[in-house]
C-alpha positions, 0 to 999 in steps of 0.5 A, a space after each residue: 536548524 529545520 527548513 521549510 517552505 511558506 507557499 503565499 497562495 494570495 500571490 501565486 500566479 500559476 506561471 510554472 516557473 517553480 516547477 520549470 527551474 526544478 526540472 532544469 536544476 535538478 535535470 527532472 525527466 519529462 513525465 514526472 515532477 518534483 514540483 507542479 501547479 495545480 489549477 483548481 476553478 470554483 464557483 459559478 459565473 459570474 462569481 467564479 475564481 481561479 486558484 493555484 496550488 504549488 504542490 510539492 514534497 512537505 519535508 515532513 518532521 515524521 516522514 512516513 517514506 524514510 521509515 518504510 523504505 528497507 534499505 535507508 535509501 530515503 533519509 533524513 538529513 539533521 537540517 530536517 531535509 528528507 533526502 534520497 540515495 538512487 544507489 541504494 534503492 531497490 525500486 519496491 516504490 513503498 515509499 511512494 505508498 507511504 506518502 500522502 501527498 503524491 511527492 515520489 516517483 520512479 526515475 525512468 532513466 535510473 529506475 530508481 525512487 527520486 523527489 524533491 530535495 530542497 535543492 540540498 546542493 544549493 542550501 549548503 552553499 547559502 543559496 535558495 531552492 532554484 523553485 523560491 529563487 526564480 518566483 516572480 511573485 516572492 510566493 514561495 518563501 524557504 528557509 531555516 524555520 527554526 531561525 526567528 530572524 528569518 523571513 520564513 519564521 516571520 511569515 509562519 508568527 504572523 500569518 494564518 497557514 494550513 498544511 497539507 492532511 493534517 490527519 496522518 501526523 507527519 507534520 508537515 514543513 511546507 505550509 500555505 497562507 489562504 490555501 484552499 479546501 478545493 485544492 488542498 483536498 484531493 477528492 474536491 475537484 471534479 476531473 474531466 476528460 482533459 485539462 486547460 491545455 491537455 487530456 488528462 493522462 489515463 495511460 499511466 501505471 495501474 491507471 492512475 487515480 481515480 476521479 469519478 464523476 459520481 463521487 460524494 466527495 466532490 464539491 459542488 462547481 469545483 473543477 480541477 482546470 490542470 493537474 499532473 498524473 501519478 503512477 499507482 506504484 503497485 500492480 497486480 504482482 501485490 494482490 497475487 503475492 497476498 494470496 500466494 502467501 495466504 495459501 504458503 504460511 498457512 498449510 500446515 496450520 488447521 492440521 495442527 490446530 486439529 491435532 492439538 484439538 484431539 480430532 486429528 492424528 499426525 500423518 506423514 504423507 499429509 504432512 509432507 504434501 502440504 509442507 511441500 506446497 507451502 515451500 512452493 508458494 512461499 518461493 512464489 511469493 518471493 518471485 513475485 515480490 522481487 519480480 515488482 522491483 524496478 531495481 531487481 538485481 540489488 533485492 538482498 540488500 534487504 537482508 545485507 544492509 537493511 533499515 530495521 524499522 521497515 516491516 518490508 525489512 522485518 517481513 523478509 526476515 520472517 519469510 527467510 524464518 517461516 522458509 527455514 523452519 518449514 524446510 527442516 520439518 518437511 526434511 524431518 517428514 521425508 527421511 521419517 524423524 517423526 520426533 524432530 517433525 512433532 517438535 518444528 510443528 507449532 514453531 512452523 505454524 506460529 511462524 507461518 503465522 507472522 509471515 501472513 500478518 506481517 503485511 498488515 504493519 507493512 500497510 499500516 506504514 503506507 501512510 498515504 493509502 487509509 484504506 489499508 489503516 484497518 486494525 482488522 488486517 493482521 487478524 483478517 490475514 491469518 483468517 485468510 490464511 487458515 481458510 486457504 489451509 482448509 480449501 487446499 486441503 479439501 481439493 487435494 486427496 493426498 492433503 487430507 490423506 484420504 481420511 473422513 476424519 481430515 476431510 471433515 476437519 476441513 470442511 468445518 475450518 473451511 466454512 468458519 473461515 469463509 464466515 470470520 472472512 466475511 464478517 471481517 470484510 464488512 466490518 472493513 467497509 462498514 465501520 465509520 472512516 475517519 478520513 476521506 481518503 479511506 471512505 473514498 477508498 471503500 466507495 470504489 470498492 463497494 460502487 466504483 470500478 471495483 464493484 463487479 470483481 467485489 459483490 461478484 467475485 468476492 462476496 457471492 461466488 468466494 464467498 456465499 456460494 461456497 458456503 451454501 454448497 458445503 452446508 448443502 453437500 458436505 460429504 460430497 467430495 466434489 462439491 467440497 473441492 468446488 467450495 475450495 476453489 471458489 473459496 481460493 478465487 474469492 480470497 483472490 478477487 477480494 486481495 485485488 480489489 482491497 490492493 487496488 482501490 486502495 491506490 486509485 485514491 487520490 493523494 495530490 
């Protein structure tokens, strides 16, 4: 048994009745929608056409929202139903990341993820989904796919039908007959301002997509006639959390790389510095992410009944890993056991290694953002981290205790670093994307609303500027500290820019 849905868009009148009856049976508040119409008008008159497009949850056979979320409160049910559980989600909204078709939202009542359930209360008795049942036209058809008796079966064996992004391998179960390219893709239509009957909403969360007039994607004489807007589910709490965690997992990295190189001696102060900040940031990076909860008083149940296949499950027990090894070998430098400290050294660092990348597996199930689908990223983040190493030491005496030996050691890391990071970003935004959600992604960055913080923030003062100034001064003390805070600052913008362009992308 696997249900789904034949949406007929030759028979769609664009009434609402769907998404009408799905918020009076399913008491969906205002503001939010578990099913809508979208308008799409094309062409030029006298030819021009109007188009509707039901848009909804696609119950997808590989739904990337259950895998992500840590703590199993969205599910699959053996009818292929993808249902969800308000009393266990914790609000850290990565399945509404992991969606690519804008069908989660954040209940504002229970602060809680919700979406489309196929009307699970009604299946079970035999009855339709309230939005197939109150259709005047028969456009939306649902039922057992699998059942070649059914009406549903007999639409999908004699009709030609399309879904929703093919391309992300979710497969999905809602599927259209004559569905439009205009509609279908999400980059097509041209925003304006306002809607048939309302002004687009600009004011929501992060913003909302962006949908600018100057994008290449659009279609010629395709213009979006009424739509519903999405909260962009991460603020800036996330860009800050990657750049807190840059700097916390990777301290004590490039003294143990120069030890292991010969260039570097083991020295207790030094040592015991940088453990101490990278407990500190690390205990930041937590604050933030629990701080990004809408449900922030159940966040151990990520750790006391968690779904093992979320690498936001797996990035927690990497955090509590790295967080315990660094604590024991800051322990062991305080009260002097240098034997115990030289051991926990490489444990710590290859640890602090995995807590930066982890982030790069937990993007690559957020299957609604491609711009984050980069096979750069787990290499990119332990590069960042390094170069958060170096600049941390180049602005603190006591990091580098003082010595010519460390400071040129970070130095030298530092500009390697700055070098990889750059060339690790180009290659980012440089390579050809496969899809168009990514591509529109790298053209917010690189000529959209992120442009100014990216060539400005990120590439010439994080990242040439510093550069030159330790190619220039490097015995300078005072510009090699300025290098690391421009360096740090770049790093920073860059983490806000890739964060949230990648979500300004429309998905719906």
């Amino acid at each position: 048994m696997r249900y789904g849905v034949v949406i007929d868009s030759r028979k769609c009148i664009g009434c609402h009745s769907c998404t009408v009856a799905c918020k009076t049976e399913n008491r969906v508040p205002l503001g939010v929608n578990r099913t809508w119409v979208k308008y799409v008008e094309k062409g030029k008159f006298p030819h021009a056409r109007r188009i509707f497009q039901v848009t909804r949850c696609n119950h997808c056979e590989k739904p990337p929202c259950v895998e992500i979320c840590p703590v199993s409160a969205m599910y699959q049910r053996k009818d292929g139903i993808v249902d969800f559980n308000s009393a266990r989600c914790i609000g850290c909204k990565a399945c509404m990341q992991a969606c690519p078709y804008d069908a989660i939202y954040v209940d504002p009542y229970r602060n809680t993820a919700a979406k489309c359930h196929f009307c699970a209360h009604r299946v079970e008795v035999g009855l339709e989904p309230a939005c197939a049942a109150v259709c005047p036209e028969h456009a939306l058809v649902a039922g057992d796919l699998d059942d070649p008796e059914s009406e549903v079966a007999q639409l999908l064996a004699r009709e030609t039908v399309r879904v929703r992004k093919p391309e992300q391998g979710t497969r999905p179960k809602v599927f259209y007959i004559d569905g439009d390219e205009s509609t279908m893709a999400p980059t097509a239509a041209r925003h304006e301002s306002f809607y048939m009957w309302a002004e687009r909403n600009q004011q929501v969360h992060g913003g909302g997509a962006a949908y600018l007039l100057t994008s290449p994607f659009l279609q010629k004489n395709t213009l979006a006639a009424y739509d519903v807007a999405h909260d962009r589910p991460w603020g800036w709490q996330v860009p800050v959390y990657f750049w807190m965690k840059s700097i916390g997992s990777g301290l004590l990295a490039v003294p143990a790389i120069g030890m292991a190189l010969g260039l570097l001696s083991a020295d207790r102060l030094r040592d015991t510095v940088l453990a101490t900040l990278a407990l500190v940031f690390i205990a930041l990076t937590v604050a933030m992410l629990v701080s990004d909860l809408s449900r922030k008083q159940r966040f151990l149940s990520v750790l006391l009944s968690p779904q093992r296949k979320s690498w936001l499950t797996k990035g927690a027990y990497l955090l509590v890993l790295y967080s315990g090894l660094c604590a024991a070998f800051w322990l062991s430098e305080v009260i002097g056991i240098s034997q115990i400290s030289h051991i926990l050294l490489w444990p710590t660092v290859l640890a602090g290694f995995l807590a930066a990348g982890y982030t790069a597996f937990l993007f690559g199930q957020c299957e609604g953002r491609d711009l984050w689908q980069t096979p750069l990223l787990p290499l990119h983040l332990i590069v960042q981290a390094l170069l958060a190493s170096a600049a941390v030491m180049l602005l603190l005496p006591a990091a580098s205790a003082n010595s010519p030996h460390t400071h040129a050691l970070a130095i030298g890391a530092l500009a390697i670093c700055i070098i990889l990071h750059l060339l690790m970003v180009l290659g980012e935004i440089a390579v050809p994307h496969t899809t168009e959600n990514a591509g529109y992604g790298v053209w917010l960055i690189t000529h959209g609303p992120y442009r100014m913080p990216f060539w400005v923030g990120a590439v010439a003062f994080g990242g040439i500027f510093p550069l030159l100034l330790l190619l220039a001064g490097a015995a300078n003390a005072a510009a090699a500290g300025l290098s690391g805070l421009l360096a740090l600052g770049g790093l920073l913008a860059f983490e806000w820019c890739f964060v949230m362009a990648g979500q300004r992308v429309p998905n719906s």
